[in-house]
C-alpha positions as CSV (number, residue, x, y, z in Angstrom):
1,X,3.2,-11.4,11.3
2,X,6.3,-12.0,9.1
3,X,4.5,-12.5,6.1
4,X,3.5,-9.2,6.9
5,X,7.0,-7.6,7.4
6,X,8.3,-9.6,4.6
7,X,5.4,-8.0,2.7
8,X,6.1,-4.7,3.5
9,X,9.7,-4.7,2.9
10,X,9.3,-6.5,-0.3
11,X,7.2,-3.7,-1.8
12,X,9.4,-1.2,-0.8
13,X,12.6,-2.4,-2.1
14,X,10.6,-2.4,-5.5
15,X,9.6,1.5,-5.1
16,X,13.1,2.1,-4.8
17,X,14.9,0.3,-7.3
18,X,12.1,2.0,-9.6
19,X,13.9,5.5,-8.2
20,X,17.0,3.8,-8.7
21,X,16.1,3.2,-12.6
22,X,15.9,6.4,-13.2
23,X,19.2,7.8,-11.7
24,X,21.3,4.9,-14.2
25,X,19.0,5.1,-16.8
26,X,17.0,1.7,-17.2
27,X,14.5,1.9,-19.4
28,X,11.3,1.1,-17.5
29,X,8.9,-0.8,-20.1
30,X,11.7,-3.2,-20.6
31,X,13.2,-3.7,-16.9
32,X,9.1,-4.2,-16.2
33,X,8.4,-6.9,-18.6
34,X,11.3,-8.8,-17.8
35,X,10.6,-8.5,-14.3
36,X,7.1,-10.2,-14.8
37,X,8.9,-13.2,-16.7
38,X,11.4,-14.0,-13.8
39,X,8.9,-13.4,-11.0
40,X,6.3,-16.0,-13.1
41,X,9.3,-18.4,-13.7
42,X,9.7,-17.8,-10.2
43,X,6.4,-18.9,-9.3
44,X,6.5,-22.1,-11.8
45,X,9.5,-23.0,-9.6
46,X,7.2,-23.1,-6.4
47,X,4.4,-24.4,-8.2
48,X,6.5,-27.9,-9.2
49,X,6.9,-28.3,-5.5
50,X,3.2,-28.3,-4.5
51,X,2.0,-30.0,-7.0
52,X,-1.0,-32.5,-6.8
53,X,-2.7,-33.1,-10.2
54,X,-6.1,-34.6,-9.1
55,X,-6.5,-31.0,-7.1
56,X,-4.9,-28.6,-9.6
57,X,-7.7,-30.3,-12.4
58,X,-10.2,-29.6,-9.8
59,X,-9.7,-25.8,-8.9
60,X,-8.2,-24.8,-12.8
61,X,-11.4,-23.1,-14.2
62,X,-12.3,-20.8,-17.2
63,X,-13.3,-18.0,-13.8
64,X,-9.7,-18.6,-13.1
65,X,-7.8,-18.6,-15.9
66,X,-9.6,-15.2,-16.5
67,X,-9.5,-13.5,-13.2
68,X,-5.2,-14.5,-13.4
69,X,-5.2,-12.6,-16.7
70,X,-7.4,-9.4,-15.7
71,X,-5.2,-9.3,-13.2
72,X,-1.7,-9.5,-14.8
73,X,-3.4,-6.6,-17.3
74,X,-4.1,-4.7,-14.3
75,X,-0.4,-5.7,-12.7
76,X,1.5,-4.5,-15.8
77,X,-0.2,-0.9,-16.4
78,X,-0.1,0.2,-12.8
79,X,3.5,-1.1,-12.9
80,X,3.8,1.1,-15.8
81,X,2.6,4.1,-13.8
82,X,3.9,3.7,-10.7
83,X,7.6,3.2,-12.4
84,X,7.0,6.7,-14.2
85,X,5.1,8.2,-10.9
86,X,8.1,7.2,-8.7
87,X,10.4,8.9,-11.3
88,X,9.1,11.7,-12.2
89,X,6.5,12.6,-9.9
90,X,8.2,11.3,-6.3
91,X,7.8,8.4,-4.4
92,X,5.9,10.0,-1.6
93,X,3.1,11.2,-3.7
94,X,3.0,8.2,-5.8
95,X,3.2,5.7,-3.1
96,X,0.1,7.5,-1.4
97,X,-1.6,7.1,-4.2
98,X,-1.0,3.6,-5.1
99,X,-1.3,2.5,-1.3
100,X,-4.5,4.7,-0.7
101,X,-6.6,2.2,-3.1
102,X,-6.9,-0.1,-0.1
103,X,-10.2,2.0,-0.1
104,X,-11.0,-0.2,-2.9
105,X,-10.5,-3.8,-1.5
106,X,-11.8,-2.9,1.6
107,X,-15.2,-1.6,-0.2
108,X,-15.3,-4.9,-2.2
109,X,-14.8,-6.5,1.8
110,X,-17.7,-5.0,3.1
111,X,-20.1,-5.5,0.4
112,X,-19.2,-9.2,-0.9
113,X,-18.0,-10.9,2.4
114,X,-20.1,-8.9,4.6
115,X,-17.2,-7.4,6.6
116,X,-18.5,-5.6,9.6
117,X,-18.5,-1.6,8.6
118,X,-18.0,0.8,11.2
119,X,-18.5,4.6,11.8
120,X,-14.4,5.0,12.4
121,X,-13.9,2.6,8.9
122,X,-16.1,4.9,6.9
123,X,-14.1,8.3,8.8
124,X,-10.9,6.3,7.7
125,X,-12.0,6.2,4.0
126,X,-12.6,9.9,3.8
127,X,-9.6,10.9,5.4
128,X,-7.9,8.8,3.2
129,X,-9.3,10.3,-0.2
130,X,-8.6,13.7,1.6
131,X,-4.8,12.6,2.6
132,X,-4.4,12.3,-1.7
133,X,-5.8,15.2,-2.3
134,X,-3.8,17.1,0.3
135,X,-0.4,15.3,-0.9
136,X,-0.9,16.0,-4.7
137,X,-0.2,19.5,-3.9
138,X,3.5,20.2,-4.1
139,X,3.8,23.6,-2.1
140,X,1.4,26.1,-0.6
141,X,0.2,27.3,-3.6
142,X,0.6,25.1,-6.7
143,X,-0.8,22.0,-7.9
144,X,0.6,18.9,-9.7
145,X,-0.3,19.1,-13.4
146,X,-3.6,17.7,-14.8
147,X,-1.4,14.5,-16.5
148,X,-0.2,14.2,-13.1
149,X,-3.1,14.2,-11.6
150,X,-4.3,11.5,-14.2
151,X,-1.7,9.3,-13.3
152,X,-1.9,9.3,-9.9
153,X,-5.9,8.6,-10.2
154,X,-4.9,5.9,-12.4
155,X,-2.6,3.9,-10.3
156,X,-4.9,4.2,-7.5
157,X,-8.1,3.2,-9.3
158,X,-5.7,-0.1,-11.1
159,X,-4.0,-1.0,-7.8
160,X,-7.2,-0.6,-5.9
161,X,-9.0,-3.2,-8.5
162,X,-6.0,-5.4,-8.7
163,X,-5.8,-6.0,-4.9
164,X,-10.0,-6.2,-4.9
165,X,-9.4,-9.2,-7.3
166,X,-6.9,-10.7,-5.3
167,X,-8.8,-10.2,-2.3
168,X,-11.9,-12.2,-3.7
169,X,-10.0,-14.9,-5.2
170,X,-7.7,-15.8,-1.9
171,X,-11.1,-16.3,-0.7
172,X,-12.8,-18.6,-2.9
173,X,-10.3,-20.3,-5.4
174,X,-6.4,-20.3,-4.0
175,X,-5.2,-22.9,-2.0
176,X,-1.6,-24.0,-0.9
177,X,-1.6,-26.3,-4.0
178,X,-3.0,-23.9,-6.8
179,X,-1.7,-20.8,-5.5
180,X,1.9,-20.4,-7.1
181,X,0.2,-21.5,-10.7
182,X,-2.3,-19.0,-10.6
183,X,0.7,-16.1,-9.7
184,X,2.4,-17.9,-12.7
185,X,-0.4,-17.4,-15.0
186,X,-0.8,-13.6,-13.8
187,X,3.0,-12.5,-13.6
188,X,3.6,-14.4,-17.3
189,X,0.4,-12.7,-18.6
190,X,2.1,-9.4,-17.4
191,X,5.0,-10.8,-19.3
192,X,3.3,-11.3,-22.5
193,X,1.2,-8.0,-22.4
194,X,4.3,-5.8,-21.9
195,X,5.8,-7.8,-24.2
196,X,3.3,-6.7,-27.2
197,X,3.8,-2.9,-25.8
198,X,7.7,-3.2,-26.3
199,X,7.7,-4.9,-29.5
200,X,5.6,-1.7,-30.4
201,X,8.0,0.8,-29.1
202,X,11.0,-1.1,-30.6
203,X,9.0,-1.2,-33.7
204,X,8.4,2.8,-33.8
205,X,12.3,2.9,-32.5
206,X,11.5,4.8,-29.1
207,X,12.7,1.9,-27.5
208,X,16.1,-0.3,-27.9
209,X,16.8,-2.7,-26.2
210,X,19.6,-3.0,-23.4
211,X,21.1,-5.4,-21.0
212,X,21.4,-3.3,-18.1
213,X,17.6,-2.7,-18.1
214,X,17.0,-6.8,-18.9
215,X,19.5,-7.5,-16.1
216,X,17.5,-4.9,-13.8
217,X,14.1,-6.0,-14.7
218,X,15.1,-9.6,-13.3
219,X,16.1,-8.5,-10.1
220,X,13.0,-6.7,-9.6
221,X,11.3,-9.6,-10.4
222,X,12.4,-11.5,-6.9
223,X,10.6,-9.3,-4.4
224,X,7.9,-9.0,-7.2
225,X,7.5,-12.4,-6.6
226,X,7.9,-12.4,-2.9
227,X,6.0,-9.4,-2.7
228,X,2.6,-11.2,-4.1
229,X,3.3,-14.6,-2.7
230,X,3.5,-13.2,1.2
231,X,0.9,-10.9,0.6
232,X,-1.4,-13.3,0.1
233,X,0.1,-15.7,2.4
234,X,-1.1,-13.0,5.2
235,X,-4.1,-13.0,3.9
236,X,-5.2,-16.2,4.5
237,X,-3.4,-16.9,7.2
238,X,-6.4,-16.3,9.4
239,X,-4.6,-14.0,12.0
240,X,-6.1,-10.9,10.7
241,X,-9.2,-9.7,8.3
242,X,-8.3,-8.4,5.2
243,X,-9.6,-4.8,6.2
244,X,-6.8,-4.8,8.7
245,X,-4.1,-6.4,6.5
246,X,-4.4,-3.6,3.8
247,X,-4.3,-1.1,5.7
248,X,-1.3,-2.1,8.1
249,X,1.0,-3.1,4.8
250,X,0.1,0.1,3.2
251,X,1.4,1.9,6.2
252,X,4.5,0.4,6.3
253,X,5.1,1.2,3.1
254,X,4.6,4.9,3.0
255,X,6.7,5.4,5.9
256,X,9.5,3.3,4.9
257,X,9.7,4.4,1.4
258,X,9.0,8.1,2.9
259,X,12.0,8.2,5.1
260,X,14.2,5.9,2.4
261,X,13.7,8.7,0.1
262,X,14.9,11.6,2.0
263,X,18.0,9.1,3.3
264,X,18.5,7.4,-0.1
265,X,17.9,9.8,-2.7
266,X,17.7,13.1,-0.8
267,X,14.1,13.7,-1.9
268,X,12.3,16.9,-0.4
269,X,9.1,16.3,0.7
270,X,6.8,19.6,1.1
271,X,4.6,20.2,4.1
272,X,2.0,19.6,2.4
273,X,3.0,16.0,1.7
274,X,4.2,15.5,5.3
275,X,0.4,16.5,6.3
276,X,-1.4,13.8,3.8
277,X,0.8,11.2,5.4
278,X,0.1,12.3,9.0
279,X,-3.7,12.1,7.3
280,X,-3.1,9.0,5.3
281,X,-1.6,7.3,9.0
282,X,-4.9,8.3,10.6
283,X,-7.0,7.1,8.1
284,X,-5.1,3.9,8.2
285,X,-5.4,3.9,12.2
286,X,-9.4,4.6,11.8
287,X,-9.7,2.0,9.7
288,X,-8.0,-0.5,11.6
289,X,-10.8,0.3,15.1
């Protein structure tokens, strides 16, 4: 269970140091890409104390070479959105969003490892599409704005395939041993990738670089690191399914960052909101019978 807390506390602390960025200014493309290069140094670090050659040779495939690159593409785009979601469109909403693509995970569950599905599971999963919807509206009346909207489907759709990934691959290829070397290969991957878009930006001079935003983007990359690393520790712990893990994570995490927002950074969150998490809770709660 404290892989879990840990987890859940982790994940948070990143949502709001994202919120944070924005009230001192940190630029987020470069804070994130920094990030990804301490949390993978981070993870080389842990690797060179598990190491055993004959079974690192063993489990170090082409399949996982790729799948540790999709998924650093995957990690540094919803990174990307969430950063600018948390900023600019709230953390409530945006946290919703990207916590809400458990529904994608758990779908991969039940089709490729046969996870037992249930009538209250497949309640869950609507109520949790409907708690989004419900949420995305920001008063009685009014909508969030189509590129809003876009965003928000983004992150879920990347987070949801990111964690679906993960999922599959704690099952068949990470062990104590290779585990650290394959979060290596994904975080420094990350690395690289928003390295390419920041040369870019620098290039087109929207971007310059800054050492408050480098010294920012390292910090974040600790409970980056830890964040990943006790996530999946939970999951193959064996004391819980996966089907229960995402959901009970994602929970903690839109109620802590909820209530840290309104204590933190004052952030007014509309009825409207408050009912997609009472939904989003019970969705979570269905899918956990």
């Amino acid at each position: 269970m404290i892989e879990l807390i840990i987890t859940t506390t982790t994940f948070s602390i990143m949502i709001m140091l994202f919120k944070y960025f924005d009230k001192i200014q940190v630029n987020n493309l470069i804070a994130i890409t920094f990030n990804y290069f301490t949390a993978g140094i981070l993870a080389l670090m842990s690797f060179s104390k598990d190491f055993n050659l004959t079974e690192i040779q063993d489990s170090i495939t082409i399949t996982y070479i790729f799948l540790a690159l999709l998924v650093g593409l995957f990690f540094v785009v919803t990174f990307n959105l969430y950063a600018y979601g948390t900023q600019k469109i709230g953390i409530t909403i945006s946290t919703i969003s990207n916590k809400m693509s458990m529904i994608i995970p758990i779908l991969i569950g039940l089709i490729l490892f046969k996870e037992t599905i249930t009538f209250f599971k497949i309640l869950g999963i609507i109520l949790a599409i409907g708690a989004i919807i419900i949420a995305s509206k920001e008063d009685g009346n009014s909508k969030l704005s189509k590129k809003h909207l876009i965003i928000l489907l983004l992150l879920f759709l990347g987070q949801g395939m990111a964690d679906g990934i993960l999922n599959w691959t704690q099952k068949n290829m990470l062990s104590e041993q290779n585990m650290n070397l394959f979060f290596a290969i994904t975080f420094l991957a990350a690395g690289l990738i928003g390295s390419f878009f920041l040369i870019f930006q620098i290039g087109r001079s929207k971007v310059k670089f800054d050492k408050k935003s480098i010294v920012w983007g390292i910090v974040l990359g600790i409970p980056n690191y830890l964040t990943l690393l006790y996530f999946i520790k939970s999951l193959k712990n064996g004391l819980l399914d996966s089907f229960q893990i995402f959901p009970i994570v994602n929970m903690g995490v839109i109620i802590l960052c909820t209530v840290s927002s309104i204590l933190i950074f004052n952030e007014k969150v509309s009825l409207f909101k408050w009912v997609g998490i009472g939904i989003g809770v019970l969705a979570i709660s269905m899918i956990l019978l």
